[in-house]
N, CA, C and O atoms as a GROMACS GRO file, in nm:
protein
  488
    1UNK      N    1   0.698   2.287   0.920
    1UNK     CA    2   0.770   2.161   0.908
    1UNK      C    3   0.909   2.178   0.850
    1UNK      O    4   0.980   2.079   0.835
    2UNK      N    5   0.952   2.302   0.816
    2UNK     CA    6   1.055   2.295   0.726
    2UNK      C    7   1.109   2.248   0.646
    2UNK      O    8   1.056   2.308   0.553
    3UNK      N    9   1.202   2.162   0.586
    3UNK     CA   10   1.249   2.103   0.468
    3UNK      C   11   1.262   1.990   0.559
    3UNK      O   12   1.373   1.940   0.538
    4UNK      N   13   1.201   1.929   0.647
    4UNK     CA   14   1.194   1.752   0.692
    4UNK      C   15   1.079   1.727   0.613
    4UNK      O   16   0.988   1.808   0.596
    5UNK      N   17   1.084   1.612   0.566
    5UNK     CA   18   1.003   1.571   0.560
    5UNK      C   19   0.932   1.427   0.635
    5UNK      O   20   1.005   1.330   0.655
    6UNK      N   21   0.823   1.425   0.662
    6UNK     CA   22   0.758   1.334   0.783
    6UNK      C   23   0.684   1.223   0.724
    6UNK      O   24   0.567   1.247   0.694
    7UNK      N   25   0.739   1.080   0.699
    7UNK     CA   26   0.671   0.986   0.646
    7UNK      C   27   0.604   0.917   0.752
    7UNK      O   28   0.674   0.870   0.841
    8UNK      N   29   0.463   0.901   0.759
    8UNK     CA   30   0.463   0.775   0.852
    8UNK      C   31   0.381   0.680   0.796
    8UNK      O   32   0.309   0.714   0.702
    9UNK      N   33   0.379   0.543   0.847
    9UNK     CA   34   0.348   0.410   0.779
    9UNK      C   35   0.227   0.382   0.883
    9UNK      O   36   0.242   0.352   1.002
   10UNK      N   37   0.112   0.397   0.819
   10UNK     CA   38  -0.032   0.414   0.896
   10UNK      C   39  -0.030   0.280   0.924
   10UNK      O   40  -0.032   0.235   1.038
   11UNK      N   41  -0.026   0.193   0.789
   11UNK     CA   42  -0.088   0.024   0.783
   11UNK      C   43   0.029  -0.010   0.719
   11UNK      O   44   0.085   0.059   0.634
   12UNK      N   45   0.071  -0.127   0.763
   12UNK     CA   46   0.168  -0.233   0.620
   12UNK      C   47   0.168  -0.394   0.680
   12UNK      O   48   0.264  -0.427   0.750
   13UNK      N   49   0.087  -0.467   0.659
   13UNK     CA   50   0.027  -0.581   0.717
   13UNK      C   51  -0.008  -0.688   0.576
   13UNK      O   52  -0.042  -0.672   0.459
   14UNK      N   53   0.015  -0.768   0.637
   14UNK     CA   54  -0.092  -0.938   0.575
   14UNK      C   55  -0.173  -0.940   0.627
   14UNK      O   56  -0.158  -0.953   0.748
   15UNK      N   57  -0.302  -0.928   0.577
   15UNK     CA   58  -0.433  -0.989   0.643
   15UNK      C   59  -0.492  -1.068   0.571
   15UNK      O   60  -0.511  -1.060   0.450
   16UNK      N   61  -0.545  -1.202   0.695
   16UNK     CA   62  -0.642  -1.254   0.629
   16UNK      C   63  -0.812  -1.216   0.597
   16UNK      O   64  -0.903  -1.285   0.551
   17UNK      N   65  -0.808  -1.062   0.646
   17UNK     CA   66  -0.918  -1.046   0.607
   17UNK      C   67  -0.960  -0.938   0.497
   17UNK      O   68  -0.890  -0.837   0.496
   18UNK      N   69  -1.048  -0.943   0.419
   18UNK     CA   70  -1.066  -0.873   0.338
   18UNK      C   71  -1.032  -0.715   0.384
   18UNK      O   72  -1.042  -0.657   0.493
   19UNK      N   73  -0.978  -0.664   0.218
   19UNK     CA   74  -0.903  -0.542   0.225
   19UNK      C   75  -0.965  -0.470   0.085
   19UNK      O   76  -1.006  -0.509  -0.024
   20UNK      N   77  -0.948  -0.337   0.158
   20UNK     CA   78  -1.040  -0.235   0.063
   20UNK      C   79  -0.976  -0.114  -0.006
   20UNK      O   80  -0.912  -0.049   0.076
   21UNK      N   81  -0.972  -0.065  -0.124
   21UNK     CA   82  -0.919   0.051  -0.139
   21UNK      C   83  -0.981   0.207  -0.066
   21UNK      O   84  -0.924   0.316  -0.054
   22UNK      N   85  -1.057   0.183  -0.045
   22UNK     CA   86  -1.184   0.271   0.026
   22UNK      C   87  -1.112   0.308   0.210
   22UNK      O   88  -1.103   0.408   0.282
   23UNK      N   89  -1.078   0.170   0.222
   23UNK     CA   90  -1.012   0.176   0.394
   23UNK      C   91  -0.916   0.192   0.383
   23UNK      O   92  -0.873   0.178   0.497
   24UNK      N   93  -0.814   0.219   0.304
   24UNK     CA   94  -0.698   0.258   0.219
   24UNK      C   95  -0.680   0.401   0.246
   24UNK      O   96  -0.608   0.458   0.328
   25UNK      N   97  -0.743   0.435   0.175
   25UNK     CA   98  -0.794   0.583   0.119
   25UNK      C   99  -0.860   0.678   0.239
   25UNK      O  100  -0.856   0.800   0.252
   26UNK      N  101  -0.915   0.589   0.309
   26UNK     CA  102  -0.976   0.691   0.477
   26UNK      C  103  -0.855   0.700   0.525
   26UNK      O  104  -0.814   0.812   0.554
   27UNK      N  105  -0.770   0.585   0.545
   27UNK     CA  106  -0.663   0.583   0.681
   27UNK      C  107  -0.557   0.688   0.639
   27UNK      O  108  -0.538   0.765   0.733
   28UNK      N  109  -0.482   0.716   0.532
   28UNK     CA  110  -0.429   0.786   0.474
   28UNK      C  111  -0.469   0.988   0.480
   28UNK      O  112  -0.402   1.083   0.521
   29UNK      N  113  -0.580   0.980   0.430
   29UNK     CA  114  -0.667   1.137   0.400
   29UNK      C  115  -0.603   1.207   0.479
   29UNK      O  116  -0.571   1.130   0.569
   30UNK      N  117  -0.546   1.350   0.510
   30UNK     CA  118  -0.546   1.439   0.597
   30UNK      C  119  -0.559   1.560   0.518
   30UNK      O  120  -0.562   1.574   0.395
   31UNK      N  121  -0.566   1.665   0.635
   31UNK     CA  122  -0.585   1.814   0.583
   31UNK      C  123  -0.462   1.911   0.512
   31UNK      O  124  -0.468   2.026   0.467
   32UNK      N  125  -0.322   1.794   0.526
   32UNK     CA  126  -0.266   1.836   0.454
   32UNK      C  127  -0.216   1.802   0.290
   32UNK      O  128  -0.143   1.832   0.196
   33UNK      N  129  -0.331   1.707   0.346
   33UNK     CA  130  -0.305   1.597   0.140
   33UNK      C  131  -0.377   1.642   0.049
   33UNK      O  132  -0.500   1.641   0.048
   34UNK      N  133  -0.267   1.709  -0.078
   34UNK     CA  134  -0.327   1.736  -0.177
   34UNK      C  135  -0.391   1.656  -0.288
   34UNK      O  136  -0.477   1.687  -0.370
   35UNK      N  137  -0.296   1.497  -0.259
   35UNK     CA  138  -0.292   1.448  -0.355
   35UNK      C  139  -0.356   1.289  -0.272
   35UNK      O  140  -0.322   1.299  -0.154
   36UNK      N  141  -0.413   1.188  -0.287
   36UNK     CA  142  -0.408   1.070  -0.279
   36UNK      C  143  -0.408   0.948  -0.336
   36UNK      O  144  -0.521   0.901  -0.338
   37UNK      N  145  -0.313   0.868  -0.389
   37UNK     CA  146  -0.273   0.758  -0.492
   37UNK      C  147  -0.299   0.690  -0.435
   37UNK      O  148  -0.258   0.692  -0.319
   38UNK      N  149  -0.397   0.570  -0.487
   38UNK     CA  150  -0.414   0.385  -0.472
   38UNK      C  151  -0.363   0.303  -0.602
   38UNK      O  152  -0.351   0.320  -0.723
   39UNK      N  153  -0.343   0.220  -0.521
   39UNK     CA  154  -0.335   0.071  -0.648
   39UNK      C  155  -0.407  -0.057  -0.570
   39UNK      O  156  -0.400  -0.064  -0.447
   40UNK      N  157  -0.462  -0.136  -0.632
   40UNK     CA  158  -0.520  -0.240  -0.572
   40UNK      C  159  -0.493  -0.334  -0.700
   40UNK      O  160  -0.519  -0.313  -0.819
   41UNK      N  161  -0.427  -0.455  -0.630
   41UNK     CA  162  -0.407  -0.582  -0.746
   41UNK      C  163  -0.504  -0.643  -0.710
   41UNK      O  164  -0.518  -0.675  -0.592
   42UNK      N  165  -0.598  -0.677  -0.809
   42UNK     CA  166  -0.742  -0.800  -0.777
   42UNK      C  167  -0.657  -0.917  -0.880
   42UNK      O  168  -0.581  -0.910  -0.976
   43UNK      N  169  -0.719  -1.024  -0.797
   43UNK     CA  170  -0.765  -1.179  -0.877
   43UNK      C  171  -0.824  -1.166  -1.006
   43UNK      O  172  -0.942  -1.144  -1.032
   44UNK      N  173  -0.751  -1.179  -1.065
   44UNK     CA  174  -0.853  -1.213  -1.210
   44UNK      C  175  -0.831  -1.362  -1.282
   44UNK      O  176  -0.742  -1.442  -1.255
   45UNK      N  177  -0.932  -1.377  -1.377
   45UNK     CA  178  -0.999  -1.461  -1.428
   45UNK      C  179  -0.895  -1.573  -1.491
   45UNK      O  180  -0.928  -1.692  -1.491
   46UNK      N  181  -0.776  -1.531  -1.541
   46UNK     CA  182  -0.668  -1.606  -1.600
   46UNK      C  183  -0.579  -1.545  -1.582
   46UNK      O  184  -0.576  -1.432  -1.533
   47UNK      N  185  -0.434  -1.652  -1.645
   47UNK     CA  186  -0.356  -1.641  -1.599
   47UNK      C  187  -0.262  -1.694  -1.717
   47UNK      O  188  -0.299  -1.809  -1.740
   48UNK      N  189  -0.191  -1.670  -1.773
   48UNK     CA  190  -0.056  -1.738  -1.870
   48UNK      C  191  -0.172  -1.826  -2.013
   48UNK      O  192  -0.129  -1.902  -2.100
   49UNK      N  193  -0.273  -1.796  -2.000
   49UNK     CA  194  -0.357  -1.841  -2.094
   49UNK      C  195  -0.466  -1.946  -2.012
   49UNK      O  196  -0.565  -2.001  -2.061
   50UNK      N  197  -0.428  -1.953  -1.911
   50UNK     CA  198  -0.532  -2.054  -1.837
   50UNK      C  199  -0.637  -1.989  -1.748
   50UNK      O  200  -0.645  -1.872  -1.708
   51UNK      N  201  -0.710  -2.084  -1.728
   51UNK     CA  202  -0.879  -2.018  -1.648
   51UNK      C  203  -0.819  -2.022  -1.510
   51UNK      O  204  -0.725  -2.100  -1.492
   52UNK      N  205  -0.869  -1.936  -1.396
   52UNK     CA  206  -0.808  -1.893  -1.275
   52UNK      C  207  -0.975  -1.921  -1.204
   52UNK      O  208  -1.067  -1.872  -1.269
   53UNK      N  209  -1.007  -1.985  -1.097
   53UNK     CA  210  -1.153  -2.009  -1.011
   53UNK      C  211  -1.100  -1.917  -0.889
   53UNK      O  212  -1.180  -1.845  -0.830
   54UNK      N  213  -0.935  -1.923  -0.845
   54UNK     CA  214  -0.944  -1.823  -0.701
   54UNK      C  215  -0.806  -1.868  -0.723
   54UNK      O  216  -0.752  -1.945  -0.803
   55UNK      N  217  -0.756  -1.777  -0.601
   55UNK     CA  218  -0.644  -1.790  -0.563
   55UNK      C  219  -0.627  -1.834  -0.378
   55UNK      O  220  -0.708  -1.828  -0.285
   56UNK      N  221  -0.508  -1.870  -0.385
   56UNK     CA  222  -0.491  -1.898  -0.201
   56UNK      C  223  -0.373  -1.878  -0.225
   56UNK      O  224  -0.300  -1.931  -0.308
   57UNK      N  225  -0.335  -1.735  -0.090
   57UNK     CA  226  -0.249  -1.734  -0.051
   57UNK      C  227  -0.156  -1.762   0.079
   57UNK      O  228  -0.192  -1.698   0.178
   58UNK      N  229  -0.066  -1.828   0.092
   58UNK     CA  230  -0.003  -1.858   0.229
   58UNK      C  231   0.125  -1.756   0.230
   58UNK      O  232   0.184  -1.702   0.136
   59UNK      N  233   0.150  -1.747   0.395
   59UNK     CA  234   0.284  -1.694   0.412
   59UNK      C  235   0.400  -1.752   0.500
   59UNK      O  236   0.378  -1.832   0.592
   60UNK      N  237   0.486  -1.722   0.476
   60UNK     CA  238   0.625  -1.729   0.560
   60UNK      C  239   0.557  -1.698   0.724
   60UNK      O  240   0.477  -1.607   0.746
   61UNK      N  241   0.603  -1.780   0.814
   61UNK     CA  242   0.608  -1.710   0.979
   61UNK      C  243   0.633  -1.528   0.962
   61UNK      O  244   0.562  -1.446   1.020
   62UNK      N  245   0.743  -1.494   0.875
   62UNK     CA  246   0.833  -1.392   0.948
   62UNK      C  247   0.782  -1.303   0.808
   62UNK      O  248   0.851  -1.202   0.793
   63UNK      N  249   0.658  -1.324   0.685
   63UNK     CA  250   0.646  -1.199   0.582
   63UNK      C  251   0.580  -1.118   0.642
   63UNK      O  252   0.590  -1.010   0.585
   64UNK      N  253   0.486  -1.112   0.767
   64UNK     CA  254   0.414  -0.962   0.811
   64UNK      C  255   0.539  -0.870   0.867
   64UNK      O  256   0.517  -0.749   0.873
   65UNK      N  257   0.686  -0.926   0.915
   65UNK     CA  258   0.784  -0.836   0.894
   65UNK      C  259   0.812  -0.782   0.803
   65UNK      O  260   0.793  -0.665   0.771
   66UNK      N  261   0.881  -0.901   0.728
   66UNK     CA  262   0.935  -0.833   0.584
   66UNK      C  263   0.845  -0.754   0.528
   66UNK      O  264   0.895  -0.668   0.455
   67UNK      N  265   0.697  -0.753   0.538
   67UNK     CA  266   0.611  -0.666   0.449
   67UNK      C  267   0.633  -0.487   0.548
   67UNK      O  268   0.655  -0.380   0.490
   68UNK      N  269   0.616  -0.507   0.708
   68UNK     CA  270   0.664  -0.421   0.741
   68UNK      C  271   0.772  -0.352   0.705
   68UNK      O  272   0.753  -0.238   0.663
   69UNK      N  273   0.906  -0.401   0.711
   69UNK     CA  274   1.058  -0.327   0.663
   69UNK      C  275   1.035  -0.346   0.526
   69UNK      O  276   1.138  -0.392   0.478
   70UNK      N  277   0.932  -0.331   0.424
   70UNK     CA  278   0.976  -0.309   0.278
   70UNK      C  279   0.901  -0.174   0.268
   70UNK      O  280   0.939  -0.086   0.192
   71UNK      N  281   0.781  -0.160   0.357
   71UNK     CA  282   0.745  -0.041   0.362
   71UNK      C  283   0.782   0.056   0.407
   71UNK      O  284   0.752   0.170   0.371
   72UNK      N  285   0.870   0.017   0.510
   72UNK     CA  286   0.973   0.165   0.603
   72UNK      C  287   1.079   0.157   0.522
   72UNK      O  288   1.114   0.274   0.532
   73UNK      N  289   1.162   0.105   0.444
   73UNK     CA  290   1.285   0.103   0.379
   73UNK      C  291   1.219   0.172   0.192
   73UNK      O  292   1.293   0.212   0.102
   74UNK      N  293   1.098   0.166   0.187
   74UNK     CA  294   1.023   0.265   0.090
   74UNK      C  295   1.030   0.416   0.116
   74UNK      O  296   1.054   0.508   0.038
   75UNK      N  297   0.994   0.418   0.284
   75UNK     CA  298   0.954   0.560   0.324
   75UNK      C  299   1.088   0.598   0.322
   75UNK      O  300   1.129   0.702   0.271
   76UNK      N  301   1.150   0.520   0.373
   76UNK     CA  302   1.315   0.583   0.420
   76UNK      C  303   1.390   0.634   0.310
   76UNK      O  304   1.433   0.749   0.308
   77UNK      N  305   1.404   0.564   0.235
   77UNK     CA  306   1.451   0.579   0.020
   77UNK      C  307   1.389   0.742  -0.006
   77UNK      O  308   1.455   0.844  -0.023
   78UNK      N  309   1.270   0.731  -0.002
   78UNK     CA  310   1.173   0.877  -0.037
   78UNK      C  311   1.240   1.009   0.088
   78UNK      O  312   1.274   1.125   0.063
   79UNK      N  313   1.241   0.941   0.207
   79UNK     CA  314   1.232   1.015   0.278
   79UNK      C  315   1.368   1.154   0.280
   79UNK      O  316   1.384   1.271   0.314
   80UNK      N  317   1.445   1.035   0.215
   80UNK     CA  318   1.605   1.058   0.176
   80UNK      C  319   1.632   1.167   0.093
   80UNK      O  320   1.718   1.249   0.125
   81UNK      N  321   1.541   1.180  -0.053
   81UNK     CA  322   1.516   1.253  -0.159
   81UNK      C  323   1.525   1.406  -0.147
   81UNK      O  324   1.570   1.492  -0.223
   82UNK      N  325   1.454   1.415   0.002
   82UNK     CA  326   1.429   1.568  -0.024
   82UNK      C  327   1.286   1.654  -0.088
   82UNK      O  328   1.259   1.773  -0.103
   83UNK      N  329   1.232   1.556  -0.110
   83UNK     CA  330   1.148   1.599  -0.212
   83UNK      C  331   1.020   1.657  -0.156
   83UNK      O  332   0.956   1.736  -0.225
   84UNK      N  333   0.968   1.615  -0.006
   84UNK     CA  334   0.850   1.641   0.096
   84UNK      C  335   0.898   1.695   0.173
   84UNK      O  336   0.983   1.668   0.258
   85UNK      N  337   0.812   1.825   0.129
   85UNK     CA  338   0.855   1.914   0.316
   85UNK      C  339   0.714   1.900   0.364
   85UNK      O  340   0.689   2.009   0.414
   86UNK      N  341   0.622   1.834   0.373
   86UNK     CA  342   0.503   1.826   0.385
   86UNK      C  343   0.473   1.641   0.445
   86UNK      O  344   0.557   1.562   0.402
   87UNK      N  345   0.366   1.585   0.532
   87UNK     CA  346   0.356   1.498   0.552
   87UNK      C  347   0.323   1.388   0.469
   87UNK      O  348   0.237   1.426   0.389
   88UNK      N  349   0.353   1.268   0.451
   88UNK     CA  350   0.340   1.170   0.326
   88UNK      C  351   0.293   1.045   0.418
   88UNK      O  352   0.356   1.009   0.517
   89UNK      N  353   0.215   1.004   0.388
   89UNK     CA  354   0.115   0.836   0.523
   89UNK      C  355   0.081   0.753   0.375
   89UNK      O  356   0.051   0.794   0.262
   90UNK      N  357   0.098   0.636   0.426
   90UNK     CA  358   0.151   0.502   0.362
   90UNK      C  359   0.073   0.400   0.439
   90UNK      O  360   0.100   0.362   0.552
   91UNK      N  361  -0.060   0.348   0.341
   91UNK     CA  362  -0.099   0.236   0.394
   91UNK      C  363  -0.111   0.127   0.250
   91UNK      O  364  -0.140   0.147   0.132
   92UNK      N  365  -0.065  -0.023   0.346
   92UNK     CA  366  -0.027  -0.107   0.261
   92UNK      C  367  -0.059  -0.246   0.329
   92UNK      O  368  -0.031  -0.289   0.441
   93UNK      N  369  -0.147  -0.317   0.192
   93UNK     CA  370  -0.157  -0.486   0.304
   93UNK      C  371  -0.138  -0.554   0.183
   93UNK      O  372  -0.125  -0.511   0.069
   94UNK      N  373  -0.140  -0.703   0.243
   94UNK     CA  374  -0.176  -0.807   0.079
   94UNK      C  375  -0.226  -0.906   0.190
   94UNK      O  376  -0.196  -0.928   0.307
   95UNK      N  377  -0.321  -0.957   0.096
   95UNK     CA  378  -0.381  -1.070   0.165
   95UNK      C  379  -0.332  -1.184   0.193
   95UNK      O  380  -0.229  -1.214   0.132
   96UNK      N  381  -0.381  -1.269   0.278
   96UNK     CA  382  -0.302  -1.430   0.276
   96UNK      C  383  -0.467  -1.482   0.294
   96UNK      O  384  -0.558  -1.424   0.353
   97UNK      N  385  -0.468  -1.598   0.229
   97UNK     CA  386  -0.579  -1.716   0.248
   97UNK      C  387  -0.685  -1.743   0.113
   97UNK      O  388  -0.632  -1.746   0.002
   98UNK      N  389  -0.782  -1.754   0.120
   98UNK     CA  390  -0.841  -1.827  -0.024
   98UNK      C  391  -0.932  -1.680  -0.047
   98UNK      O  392  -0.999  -1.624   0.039
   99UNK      N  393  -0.909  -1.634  -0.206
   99UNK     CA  394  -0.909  -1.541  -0.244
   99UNK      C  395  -0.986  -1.542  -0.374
   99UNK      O  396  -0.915  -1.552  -0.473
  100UNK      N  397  -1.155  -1.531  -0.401
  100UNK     CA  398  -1.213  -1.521  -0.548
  100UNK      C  399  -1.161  -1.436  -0.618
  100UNK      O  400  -1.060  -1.371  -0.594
  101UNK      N  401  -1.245  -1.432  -0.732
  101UNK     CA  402  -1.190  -1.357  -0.861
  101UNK      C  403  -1.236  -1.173  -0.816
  101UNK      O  404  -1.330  -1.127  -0.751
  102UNK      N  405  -1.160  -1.132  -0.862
  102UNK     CA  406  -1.249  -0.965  -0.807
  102UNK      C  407  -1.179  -0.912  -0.739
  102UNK      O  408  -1.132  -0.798  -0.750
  103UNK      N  409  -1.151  -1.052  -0.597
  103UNK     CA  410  -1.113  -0.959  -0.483
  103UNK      C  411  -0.961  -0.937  -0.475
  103UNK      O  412  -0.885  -1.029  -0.507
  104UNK      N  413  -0.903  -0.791  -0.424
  104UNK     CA  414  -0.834  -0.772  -0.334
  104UNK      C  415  -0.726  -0.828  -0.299
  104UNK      O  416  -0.728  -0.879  -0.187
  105UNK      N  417  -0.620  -0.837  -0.366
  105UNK     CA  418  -0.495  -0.926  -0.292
  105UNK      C  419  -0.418  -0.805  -0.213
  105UNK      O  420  -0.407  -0.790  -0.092
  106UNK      N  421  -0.365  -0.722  -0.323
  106UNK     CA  422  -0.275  -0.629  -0.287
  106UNK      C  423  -0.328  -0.458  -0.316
  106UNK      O  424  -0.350  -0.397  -0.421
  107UNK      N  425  -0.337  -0.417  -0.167
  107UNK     CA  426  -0.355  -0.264  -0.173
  107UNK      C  427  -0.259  -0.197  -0.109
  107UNK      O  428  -0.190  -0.244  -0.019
  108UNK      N  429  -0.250  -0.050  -0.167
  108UNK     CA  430  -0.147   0.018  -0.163
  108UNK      C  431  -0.247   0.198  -0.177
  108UNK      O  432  -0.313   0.234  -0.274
  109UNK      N  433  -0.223   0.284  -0.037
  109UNK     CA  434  -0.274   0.426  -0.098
  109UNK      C  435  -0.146   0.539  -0.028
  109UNK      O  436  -0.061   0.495   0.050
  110UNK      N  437  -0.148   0.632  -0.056
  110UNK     CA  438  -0.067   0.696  -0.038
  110UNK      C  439  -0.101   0.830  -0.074
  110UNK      O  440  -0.154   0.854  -0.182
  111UNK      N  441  -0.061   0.962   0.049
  111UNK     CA  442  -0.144   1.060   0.078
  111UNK      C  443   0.000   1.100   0.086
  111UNK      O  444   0.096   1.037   0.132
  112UNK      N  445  -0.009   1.276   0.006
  112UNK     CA  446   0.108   1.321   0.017
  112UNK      C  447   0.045   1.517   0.010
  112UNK      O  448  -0.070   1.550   0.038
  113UNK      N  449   0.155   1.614  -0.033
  113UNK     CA  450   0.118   1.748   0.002
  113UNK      C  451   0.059   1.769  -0.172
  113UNK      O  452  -0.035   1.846  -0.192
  114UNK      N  453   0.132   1.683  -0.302
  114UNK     CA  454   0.148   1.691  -0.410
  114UNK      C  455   0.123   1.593  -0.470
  114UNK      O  456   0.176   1.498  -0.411
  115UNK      N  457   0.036   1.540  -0.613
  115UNK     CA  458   0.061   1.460  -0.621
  115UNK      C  459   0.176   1.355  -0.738
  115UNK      O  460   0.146   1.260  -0.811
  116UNK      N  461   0.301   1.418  -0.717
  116UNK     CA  462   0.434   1.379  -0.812
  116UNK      C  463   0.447   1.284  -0.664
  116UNK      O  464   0.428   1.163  -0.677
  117UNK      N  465   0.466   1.315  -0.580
  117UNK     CA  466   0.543   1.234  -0.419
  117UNK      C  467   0.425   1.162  -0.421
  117UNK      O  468   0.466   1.047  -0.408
  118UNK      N  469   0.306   1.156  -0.429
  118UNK     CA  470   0.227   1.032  -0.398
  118UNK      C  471   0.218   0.921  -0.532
  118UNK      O  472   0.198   0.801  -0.518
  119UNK      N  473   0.227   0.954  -0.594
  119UNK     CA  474   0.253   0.823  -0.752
  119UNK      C  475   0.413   0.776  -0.695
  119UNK      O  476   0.434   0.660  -0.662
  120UNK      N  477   0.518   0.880  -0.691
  120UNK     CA  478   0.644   0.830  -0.662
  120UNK      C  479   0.669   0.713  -0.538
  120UNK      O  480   0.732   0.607  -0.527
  121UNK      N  481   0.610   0.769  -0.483
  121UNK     CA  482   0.592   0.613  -0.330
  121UNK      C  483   0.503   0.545  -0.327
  121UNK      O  484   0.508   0.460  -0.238
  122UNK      N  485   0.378   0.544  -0.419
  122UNK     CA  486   0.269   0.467  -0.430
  122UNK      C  487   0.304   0.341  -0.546
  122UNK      O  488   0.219   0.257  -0.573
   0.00000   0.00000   0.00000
């Protein structure tokens, strides 16, 4: 691969359907990843001192773009660095619609050769 380095953006979506760190973490894996970073933001219980029963989220017509170009303008920033001569895959969603406590709003995993480049873009 030489000193390119090769980002690609597996997933970067709104869904309304439930999202997993687990399906995160498969789509990402390869034989050249040393390293693999998640984050998952769940719903929790309160909020600014108040009790939280769920959340609902709505979106803009045009945020499954913007969620797209924030994730390629991530890879692109990294990609810029220098820092991967090795392949780096980027999957990313947040949910939209009515959301209990526990679950899942925002996931994020990230598969790299090392893992300094997968915390750094994760």
């Amino acid at each position: 691969m030489g000193t390119e380095s090769v980002f690609e953006v597996v997933h970067a979506v709104l869904s309304a359907e439930p999202i997993s760190v687990d399906q995160a973490i498969a789509a990402v894996e390869s034989e050249t990843a040393g390293a693999v970073v998640s984050f998952s933001g769940v719903v929790r219980n309160h909020d600014g001192g108040k009790a939280v029963e769920r959340l609902s989220y709505s979106a803009h017509p045009t945020a499954h773009q913007v969620m797209a170009d924030v994730v390629a303008r991530l890879a692109a920033e990294h990609a810029g660095d220098g820092s991967a001569t090795q392949p780096v895959r980027i999957w990313a969603a947040h949910r939209i619609g009515m959301l209990e406590i526990g679950d899942p709003a925002l996931v994020c995993a990230v598969s790299a050769a090392h893992r300094g480049q997968a915390f750094a873009v994760c």
